[in-house]
C-alpha positions, 0 to 999 in steps of 0.5 A, a space after each residue: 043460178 038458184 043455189 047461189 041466189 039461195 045460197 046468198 039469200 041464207 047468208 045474208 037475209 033472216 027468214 023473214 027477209 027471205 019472205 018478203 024478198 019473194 012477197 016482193 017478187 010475186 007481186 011485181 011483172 019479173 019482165 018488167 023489172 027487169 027491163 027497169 033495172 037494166 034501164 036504170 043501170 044503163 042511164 046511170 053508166 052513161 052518166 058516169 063521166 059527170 060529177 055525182 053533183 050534176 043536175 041530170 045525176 041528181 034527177 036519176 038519183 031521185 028516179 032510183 029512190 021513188 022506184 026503190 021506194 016503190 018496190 019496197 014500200 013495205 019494208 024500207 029496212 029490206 031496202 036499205 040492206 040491199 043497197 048496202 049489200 050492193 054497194 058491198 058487191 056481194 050481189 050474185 052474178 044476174 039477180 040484179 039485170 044491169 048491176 055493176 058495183 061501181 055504178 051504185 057506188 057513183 049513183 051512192 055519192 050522188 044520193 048523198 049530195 041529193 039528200 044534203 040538199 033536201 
């Protein structure tokens, strides 16, 4: 698992990124963010079968944002590029507890009907 964490990090993060990525990591109970995402990814499934419009969508969405907010405080470009590397699927097999691409790209439309009413 590390080689291809490694090996995707290379590929797709500056040395820099890389750093922070692990400033991050170090910063934070592994257990606890994980049990987060799983959380997150959980609640957000069960919410597929609604529009991304729906209000309960919505209220997850802004659940996600403040907690992506929050672990990446520091570095809001890290935070959008991995969004978009998980939208992209190009997210190795367990970094992420819980990810499924077509969860994020559901929880992505209804950002984008979330930050059109704001």
């Amino acid at each position: 698992m590390f080689n291809i964490v490694k090996e995707w990090a290379q590929r797709n993060c500056s040395s820099d990124e890389v750093s922070l990525f692990a400033e991050i990591a170090a910063s934070q109970n592994e257990q606890e963010n994980q049990a987060r995402w799983i959380k997150n990814f959980t609640a957000a499934k069960s919410l597929m079968h609604l529009a991304p419009s729906n209000p309960e969508v919505l209220e997850l969405v802004q659940q996600w944002m403040d907690s992506a907010n929050g672990e990446y405080q520091t570095n809001q470009h890290l935070r959008d590029k991995m969004w978009e590397l998980m939208k992209s699927g190009d997210i190795p097999a367990g970094l992420i507890p819980g990810y499924e691409q077509e969860i994020v790209l559901f929880m992505n439309q209804a950002i984008g009907i979330l930050y059109s009413k704001k």
